[in-house]
Residue, then its C-alpha position, 0 to 999 in steps of 0.5 A: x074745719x073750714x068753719x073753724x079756721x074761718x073763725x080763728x083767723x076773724x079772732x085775729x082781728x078782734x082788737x078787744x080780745x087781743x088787747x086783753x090776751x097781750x096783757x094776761x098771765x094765761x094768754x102769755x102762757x098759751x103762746x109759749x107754746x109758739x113763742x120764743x118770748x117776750x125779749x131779744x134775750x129769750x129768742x137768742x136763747x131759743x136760737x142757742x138751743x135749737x141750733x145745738x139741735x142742728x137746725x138753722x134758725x129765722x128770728x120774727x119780732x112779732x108785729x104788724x100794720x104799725x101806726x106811725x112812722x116811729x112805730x116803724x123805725x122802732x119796729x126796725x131798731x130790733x132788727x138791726x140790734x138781731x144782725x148785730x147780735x147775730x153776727x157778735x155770737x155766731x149763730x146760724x140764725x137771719x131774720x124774717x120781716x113783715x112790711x106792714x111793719x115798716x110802715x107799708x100801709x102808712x107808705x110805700x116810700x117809707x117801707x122800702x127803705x126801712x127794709x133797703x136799711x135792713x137789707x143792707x146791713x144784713x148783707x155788711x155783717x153776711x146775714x140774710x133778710x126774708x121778706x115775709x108774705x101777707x095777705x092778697x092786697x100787699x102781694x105785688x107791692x111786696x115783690x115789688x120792693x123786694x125785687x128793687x132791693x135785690x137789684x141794687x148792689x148793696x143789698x143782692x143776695x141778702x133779701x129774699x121773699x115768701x110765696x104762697x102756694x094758695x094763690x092763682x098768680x104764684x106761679x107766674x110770680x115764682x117764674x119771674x123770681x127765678x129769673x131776679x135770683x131771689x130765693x124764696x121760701x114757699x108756704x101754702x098761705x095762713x090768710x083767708x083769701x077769696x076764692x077769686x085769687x086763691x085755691x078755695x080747695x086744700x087738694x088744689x093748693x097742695x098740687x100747686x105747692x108740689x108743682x112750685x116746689x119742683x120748680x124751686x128744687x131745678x132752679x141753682x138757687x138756695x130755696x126754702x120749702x115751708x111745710x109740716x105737711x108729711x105728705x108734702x116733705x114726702x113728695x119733695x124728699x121723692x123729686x129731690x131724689x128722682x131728679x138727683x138734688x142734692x138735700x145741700x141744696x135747699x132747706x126744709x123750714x117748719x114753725x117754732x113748737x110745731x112738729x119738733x120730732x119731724x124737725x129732728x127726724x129730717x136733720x138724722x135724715x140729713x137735711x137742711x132744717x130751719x125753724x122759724x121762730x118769733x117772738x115779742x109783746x104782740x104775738x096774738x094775731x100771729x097764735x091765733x093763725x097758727x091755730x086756724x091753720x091746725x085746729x088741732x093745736x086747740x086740743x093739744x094746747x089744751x092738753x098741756x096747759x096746767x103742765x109744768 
């Protein structure tokens, strides 16, 4: 399995076959299992259903590593036009952001206040922004401008951030966030990593993953645990409880076409669910780390594939 993740997540790289799966009837098919589609329409539409369902959403338009300062306002433009629309229809739905997106690799100065922009109009309309997390190289730079943005008055409480429990530094990094007040939704990490600043063992990045759950869960700070993992939601459901945790207390958040009984199940359970949903043109590296996450996804898409 490591071969095969190892594989899909150099497909997602390949610019050749991204460009032509982008473009072709089948590729769009495929990622409709993943993807909310191509439109801000068809994502509020899937924010609607799944929100009929009693779960929370976070809206993802689907992009990363922009090319010019345009490209990273242009990026932006759709936020800004979710939160509006959000906050127009009522829906129990913030937004997840990526800050390649705006423009982090072109300049730092320029990300931060793409996203001070966003960070500031989700907290006028009482929405929320989650920074997302991405690869190694971008970690303390990430942090760093989330913590910034949270410190400024305009904007604390309504930017939060992703922690991935496969890297050494998470948990020193965890430590300090409490400390801000930054909520944090925690994953175990979709990119290939090193093992010089990542868990190279699936065994010690769940222990790691429990052990910054159980962290999260004692802080008095609303937390998103990001799992599909059943042993894992199994071991946060028996801290909660041993240590008296409220389920209002934090919510469990899980992909858009994954596990969608789990999701449901959780809900009956009582729950907090949010499901994270993306959308837009440029989905295929995003589907091609769902599928190096969970190989098994192949056969499944598979399966499905000539089904109406």
């Amino acid at each position: 399995m490591p071969v095969l993740r190892s594989a899909f997540i150099a497909l997602s790289r390949n610019r050749s076959l991204r460009r032509f799966c982008e473009n072709s009837r089948i590729g769009v098919k495929l990622s409709s299992r993943f993807v909310a589609g191509m439109e801000i329409e068809d994502v509020l539409r899937v924010a609607e259903a799944v929100g009929g369902q009693g779960m929370a959403v976070t809206l993802d338009s689907l992009g990363e590593s922009v090319t010019s300062e345009q490209e990273a306002h242009k990026a932006a433009d759709v936020y800004h036009q979710l939160l509006d629309l959000l906050a127009a229809r009522k829906l129990n739905a913030n937004i997840s952001v990526k800050l390649t997106q705006m423009g982090l690799e072109l300049s730092h100065a320029l990300a931060e206040k793409i996203a001070r922009s966003l960070a500031q109009h989700a907290h006028a309309t009482g929405n929320f922004v989650r920074i997302d997390m991405e690869d190694s190289r971008l970690t303390q730079n990430t942090l760093d401008i989330v913590r910034r943005l949270n410190a400024h008055p305009d904007s604390r409480g309504a930017i939060g951030v992703v922690i991935q429990a496969y890297l050494y530094r998470s948990q020193s990094d965890v430590e300090q966030l409490l400390v801000d007040g930054i909520r944090v939704r925690l994953c175990k990490g979709a990119y290939k990593e090193p093992p010089a600043v990542a868990f190279p063992h699936k065994a010690d990045v769940d222990a790691n993953f429990v052990r910054l759950s159980g962290l999260l869960l004692d802080s008095p700070i609303f937390h998103a645990i990001a799992t599909h993992d059943e042993s894992m939601i199994a071991a946060i459901k028996a801290y909660a409880t041993q240590h008296k945790i409220e389920p209002a207390r934090f919510e469990f958040q899980m992909l858009y076409g994954i596990k969608r009984d789990l999701q449901r199940r959780l809900v009956q359970e009582g729950y907090k669910v949010r499901v994270y949903v993306p959308f837009g043109s440029n989905w295929y590296p995003y589907f091609m780390r769902r599928l190096a996450e969970r190989p098994a996804n192949v056969i499944f898409l598979a399966k499905n594939f000539f089904r109406s």
